[in-house]
C-alpha positions in Angstrom: 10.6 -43.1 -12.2 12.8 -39.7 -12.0 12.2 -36.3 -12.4 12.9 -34.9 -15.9 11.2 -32.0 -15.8 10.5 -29.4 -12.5 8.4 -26.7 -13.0 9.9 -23.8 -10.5 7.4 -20.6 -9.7 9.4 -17.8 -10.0 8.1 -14.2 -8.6 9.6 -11.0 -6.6 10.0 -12.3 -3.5 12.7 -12.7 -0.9 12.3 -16.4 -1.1 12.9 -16.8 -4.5 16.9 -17.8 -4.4 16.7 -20.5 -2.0 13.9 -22.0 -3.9 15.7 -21.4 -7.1 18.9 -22.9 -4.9 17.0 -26.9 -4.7 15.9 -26.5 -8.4 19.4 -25.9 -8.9 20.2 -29.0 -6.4 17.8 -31.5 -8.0 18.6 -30.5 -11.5 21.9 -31.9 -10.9 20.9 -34.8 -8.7 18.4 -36.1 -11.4 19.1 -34.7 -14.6 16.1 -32.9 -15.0 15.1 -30.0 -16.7 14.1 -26.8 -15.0 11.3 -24.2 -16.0 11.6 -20.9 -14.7 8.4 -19.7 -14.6 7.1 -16.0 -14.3 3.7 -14.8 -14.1 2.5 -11.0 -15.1 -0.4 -10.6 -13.3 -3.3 -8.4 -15.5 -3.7 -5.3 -15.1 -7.0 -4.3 -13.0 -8.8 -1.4 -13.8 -9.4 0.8 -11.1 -13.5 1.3 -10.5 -12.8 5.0 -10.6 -10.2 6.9 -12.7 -10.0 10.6 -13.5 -10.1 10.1 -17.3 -7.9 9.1 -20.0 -4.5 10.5 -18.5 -5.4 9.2 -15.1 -5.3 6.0 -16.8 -2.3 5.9 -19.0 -0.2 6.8 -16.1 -1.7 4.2 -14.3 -0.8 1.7 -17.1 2.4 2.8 -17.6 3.5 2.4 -13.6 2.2 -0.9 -13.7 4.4 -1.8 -16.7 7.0 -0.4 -15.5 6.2 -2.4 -11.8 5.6 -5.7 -14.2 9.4 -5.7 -16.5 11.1 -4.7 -12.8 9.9 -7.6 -11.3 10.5 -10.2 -14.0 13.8 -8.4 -14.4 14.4 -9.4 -10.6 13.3 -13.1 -10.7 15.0 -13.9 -14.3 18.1 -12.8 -12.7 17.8 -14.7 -9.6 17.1 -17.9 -11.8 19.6 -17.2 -14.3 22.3 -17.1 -11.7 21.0 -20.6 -9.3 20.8 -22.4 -13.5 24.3 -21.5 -14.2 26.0 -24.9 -13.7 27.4 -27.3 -16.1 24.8 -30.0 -15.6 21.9 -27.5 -15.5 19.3 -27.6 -17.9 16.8 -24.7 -17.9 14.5 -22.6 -19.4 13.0 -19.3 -18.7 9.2 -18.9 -19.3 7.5 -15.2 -19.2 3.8 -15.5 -19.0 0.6 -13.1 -18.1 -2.6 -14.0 -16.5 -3.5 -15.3 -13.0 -0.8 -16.7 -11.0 -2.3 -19.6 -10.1 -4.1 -20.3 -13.1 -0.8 -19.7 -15.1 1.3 -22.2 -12.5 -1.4 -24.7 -12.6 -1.4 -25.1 -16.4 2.1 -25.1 -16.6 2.6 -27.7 -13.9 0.5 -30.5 -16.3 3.6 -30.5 -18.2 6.4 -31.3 -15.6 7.2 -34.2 -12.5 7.3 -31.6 -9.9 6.5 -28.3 -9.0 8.3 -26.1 -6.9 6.8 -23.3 -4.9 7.2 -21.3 -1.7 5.3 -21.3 0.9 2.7 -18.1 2.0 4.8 -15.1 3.2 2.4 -12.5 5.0 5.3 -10.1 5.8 6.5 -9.8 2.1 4.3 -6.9 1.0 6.4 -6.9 -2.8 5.2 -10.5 -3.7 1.8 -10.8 -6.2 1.7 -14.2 -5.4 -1.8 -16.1 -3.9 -1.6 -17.1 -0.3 -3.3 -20.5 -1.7 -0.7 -20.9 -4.5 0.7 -24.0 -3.0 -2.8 -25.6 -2.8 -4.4 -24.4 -6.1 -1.6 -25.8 -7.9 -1.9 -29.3 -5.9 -5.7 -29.4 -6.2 -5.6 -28.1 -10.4 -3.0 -30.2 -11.8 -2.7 -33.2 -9.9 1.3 -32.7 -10.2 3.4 -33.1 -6.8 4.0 -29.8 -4.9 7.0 -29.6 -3.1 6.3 -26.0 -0.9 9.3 -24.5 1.1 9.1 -22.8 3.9 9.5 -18.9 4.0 12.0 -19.2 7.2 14.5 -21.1 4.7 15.8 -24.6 4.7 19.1 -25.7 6.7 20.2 -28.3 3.8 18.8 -29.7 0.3 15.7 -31.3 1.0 15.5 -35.5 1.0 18.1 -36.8 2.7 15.7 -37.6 6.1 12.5 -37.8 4.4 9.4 -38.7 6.9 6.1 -40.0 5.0 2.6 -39.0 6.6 0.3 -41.8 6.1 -3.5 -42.7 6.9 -4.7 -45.1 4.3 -5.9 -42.8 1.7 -5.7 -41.7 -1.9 -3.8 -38.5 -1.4 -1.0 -40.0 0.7 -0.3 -42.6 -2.0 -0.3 -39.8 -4.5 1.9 -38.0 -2.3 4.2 -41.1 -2.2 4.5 -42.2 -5.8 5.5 -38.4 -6.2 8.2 -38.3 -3.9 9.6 -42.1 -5.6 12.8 -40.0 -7.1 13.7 -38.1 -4.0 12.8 -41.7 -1.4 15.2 -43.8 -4.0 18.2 -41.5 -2.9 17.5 -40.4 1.1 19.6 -42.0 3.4 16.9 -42.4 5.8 12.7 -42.5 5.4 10.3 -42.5 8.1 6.1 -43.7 7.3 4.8 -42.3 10.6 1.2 -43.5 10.8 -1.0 -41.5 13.7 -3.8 -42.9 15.4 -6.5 -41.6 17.2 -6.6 -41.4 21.3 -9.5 -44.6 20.8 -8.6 -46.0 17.7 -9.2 -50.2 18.4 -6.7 -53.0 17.3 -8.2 -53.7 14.4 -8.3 -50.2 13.4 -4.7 -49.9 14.3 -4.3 -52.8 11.7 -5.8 -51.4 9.2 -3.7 -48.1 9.1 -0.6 -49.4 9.4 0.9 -49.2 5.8 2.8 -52.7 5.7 1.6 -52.9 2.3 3.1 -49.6 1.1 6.1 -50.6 3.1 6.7 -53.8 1.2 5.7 -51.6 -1.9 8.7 -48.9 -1.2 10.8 -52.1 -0.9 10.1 -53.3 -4.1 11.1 -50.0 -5.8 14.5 -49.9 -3.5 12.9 -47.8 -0.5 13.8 -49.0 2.9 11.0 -47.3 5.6 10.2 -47.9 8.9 7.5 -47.8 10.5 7.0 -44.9 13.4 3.3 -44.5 15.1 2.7 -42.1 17.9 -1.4 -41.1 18.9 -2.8 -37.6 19.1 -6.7 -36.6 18.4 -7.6 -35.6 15.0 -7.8 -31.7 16.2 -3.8 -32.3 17.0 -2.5 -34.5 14.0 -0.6 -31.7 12.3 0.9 -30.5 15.7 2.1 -34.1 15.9 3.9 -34.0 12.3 5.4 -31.0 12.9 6.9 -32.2 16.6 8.0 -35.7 15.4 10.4 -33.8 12.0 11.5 -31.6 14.6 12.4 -34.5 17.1 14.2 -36.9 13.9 16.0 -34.1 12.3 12.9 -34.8 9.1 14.7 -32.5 6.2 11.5 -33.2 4.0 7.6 -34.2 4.8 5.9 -36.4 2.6 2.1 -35.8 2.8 -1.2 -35.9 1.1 -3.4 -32.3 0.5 -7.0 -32.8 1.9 -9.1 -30.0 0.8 -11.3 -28.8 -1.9 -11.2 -25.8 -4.8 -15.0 -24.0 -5.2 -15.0 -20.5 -6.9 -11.0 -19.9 -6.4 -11.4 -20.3 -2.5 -10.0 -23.0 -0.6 -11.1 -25.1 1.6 -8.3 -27.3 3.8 -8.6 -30.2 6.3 -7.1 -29.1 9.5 -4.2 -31.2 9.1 -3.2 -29.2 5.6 -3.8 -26.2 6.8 -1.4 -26.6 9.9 1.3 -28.0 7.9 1.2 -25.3 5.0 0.6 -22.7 7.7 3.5 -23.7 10.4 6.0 -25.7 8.3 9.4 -25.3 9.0 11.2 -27.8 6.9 9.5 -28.5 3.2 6.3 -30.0 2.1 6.2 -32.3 -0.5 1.9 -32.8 -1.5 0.2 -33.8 -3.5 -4.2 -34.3 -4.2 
């Protein structure tokens, strides 16, 4: 398994050029093919205008809003897909973002996007982006952080795991990055009253010996915290073994374009400070 294709979000925001830095990196680490991808948002008609000149002005600021800000990203991509060994394309769409990203992601191994930024008042893009993209396509989601990231991500990779379908997703989606880390971690987290058996149970030897198989060498870590604290745990344990990349399943659900994360999710996406690799 590699990646062949990434799919990279591509907006006007001050995270853009260290996302479009690891596209750049994993292009040439796996040969893959990156999509640059930009996303117009519609136009919304205000509930009141003043009449017919009101509104072409309105249009036309907008527009002019819209081709600056592709303007912005396409040169910020063009620039991080300049090497040699770089495949890339550059896609222009309009619509909603995350409906746009979502649909494009069906048609690539991984998708790169950045994680919320509440301070950067120029970025159109959804708080939930990350999610919505996880929870639509079923694609993996790497998400990193809007503080920046010290070195490529996947070197010291550390794998969240409690038993359940979306870890293993999250695992068979990280495959390309695990095969090359020099290091990978499967913590496993149990609860303050968890029993023996239920200790057993959880404790991944099975994905273990399956990561062997496919040329993955992981140890085991466990450590206990209550449920309320398991994120706090994740996030303490990376800081503690220099973790350069968490592996992680998304627990949440998608109703009427609002979402709904387990408390775990939600403290990773909204703390992180090295990057997410999810998936749903």
């Amino acid at each position: 398994m590699a990646y062949t294709t990434i799919l990279l979000h591509c907006d006007k925001s001050r995270t853009l050029r260290a996302r479009a830095a690891v596209a750049a990196d994993f292009a040439g680490r796996f040969g893959a093919h990156v999509v640059g991808l930009h996303v117009r948002p519609r136009f919304e008609t205000p509930m009141f205008t003043d009449g017919g000149m009101a509104m072409d002005s309105l249009y036309e600021a907008y527009d002019r809003e819209m081709k600056a800000g592709e303007a912005e990203a396409s040169a910020v991509f063009r620039q991080a897909m300049q090497g040699d060994k770089i495949f890339s394309e550059w896609r222009a769409v309009g619509g909603y973002i995350d409906e746009a990203v979502s649909e494009a992601a069906l048609g690539a191994d991984l998708v790169i996007v950045g994680q919320a930024d509440t301070e950067d008042s120029a970025s159109a893009t959804p708080s939930d982006l990350a999610e919505q993209v996880a929870l639509r396509s079923g694609r993996p989601v790497l998400v990193l952080p809007h503080v920046g990231v010290q070195r490529p991500p996947g070197a010291r990779v550390m794998i969240c795991w409690n038993n359940s379908r979306e870890a293993a997703r999250a695992v068979t989606g990280a495959l390309p990055l695990l095969a090359k880390a020099s290091r990978v971690e499967m913590l496993v987290i149990d609860g303050e009253k968890a029993t023996d058996a239920e200790r057993e149970h959880s404790s991944g030897k099975g994905v273990i010996a399956w990561l062997g198989r496919h040329g993955v060498k992981a140890a085991l870590v466990r450590d206990t915290a209550p449920a309320s604290a398991v994120g706090t745990a994740i996030l303490s344990r990376a800081a503690d073994h220099d973790i350069d990349l968490i592996v992680m399943g998304l627990y949440g659900h998608s109703r009427m374009r609002e979402m709904v994360l387990g408390g775990t999710s939600r403290t990773l996406l909204g703390s992180m400070t090295v990057p997410v690799l999810m998936a749903h």
